[in-house]
N, C-alpha and C positions, 0 to 999 in steps of 0.2 A: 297221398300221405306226404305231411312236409318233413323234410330233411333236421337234423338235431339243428345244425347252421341256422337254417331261415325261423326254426320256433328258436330257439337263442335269439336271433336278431328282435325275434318281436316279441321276447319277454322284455329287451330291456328298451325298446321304443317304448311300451308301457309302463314302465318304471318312470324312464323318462316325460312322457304328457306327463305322466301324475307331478310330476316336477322333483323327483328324484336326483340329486346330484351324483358325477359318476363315481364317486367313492363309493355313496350307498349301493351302487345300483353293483359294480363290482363285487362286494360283499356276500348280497343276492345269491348272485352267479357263483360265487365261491361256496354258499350253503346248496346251494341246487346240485354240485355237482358233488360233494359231500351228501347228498339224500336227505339233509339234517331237516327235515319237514318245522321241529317243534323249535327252532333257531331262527329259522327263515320267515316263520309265523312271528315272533315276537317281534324281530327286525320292521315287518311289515306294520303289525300294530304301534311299536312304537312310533314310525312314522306316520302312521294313521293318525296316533294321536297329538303330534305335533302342528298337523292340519287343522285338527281339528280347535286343538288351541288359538291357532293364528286368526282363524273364521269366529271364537267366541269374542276373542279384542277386539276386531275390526266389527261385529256386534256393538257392542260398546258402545263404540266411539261412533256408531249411528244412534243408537240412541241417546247418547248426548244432544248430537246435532239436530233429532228429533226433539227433546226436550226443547232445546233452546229455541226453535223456529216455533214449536207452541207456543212459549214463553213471550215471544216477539209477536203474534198475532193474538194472543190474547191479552195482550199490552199495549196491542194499537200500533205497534213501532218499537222502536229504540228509547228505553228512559234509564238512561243511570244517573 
């Protein structure tokens, strides 16, 4: 069985991969040890959702650059 220390240590290395800055990741910790389950939840989603936003732009902005390379091979090349 692991120590409170070492599961602390690797709740916030996975905070961290997930790319968590340590303010948020602090915060976390401060609702973990408050119990606050349905805080610590929203915390989490809302950064879920910020992800997830960042991943629908950078979508996007491939599809653009997919349109365009259609755009250019079905035009043979470059014509403006």
């Amino acid at each position: 069985m692991t120590d409170n220390s070492t599961a602390l240590a690797a709740l916030r290395q996975n905070l961290a991969d997930a790319g968590m800055d340590s303010s948020t990741i602090e915060k976390c910790v401060v609702l973990i040890d408050k119990r606050d389950s349905a805080a610590l939840g929203r915390l989490i989603g809302e950064y879920r959702q910020q992800l997830l936003d960042t991943v629908h732009s950078y979508n996007r902005r491939i599809y653009c650059l997919d349109y365009f390379t259609y755009t250019l091979d079905k035009n043979g090349g470059i014509q403006i």
